[in-house]
C-alpha positions in Angstrom: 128.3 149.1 165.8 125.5 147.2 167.6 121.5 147.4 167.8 119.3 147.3 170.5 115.6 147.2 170.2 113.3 148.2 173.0 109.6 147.1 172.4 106.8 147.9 174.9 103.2 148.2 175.4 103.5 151.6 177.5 105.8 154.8 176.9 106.6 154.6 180.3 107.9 151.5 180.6 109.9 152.2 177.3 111.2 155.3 178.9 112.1 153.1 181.6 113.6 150.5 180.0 115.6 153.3 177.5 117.0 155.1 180.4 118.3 152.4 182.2 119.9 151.2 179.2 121.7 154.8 178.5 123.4 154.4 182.0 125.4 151.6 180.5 128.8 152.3 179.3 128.0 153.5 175.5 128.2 156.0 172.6 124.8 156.3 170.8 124.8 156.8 167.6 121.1 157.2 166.6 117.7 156.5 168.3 114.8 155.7 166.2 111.1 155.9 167.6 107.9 154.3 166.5 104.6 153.7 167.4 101.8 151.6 166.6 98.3 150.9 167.4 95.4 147.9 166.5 92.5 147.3 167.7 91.4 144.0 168.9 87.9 143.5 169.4 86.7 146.8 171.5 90.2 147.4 172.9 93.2 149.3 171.4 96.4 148.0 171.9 100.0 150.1 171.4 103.2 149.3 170.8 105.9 151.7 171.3 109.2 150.6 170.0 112.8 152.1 169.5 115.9 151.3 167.9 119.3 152.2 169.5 122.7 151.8 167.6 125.4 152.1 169.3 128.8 151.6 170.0 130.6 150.3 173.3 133.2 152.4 174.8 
């Protein structure tokens, strides 16, 4: 079993960078999905992260 974390600062980019990474020869075994959010000064920052496991076929 192997882990792959994704870590971005817009869903869309993790989407992105999720998909692409499901094309790949691979049996998922779980995804996990989290999001978080600070602020820094007047601006709010997010990070949206996920955990793959997986196995290679």
């Amino acid at each position: 079993m192997k882990v792959k974390i994704f870590d971005e600062g817009h869903e869309r980019d993790l989407e992105r960078d999720i998909n692409s990474f499901l094309n790949e020869d691979i049996e998922v075994i779980d995804i996990q999905f989290r999001t978080a959010v600070s602020i820094y000064s007047n601006e709010q920052i997010y990070c949206f992260s996920a955990m793959i496991l997986y196995k290679e076929k």
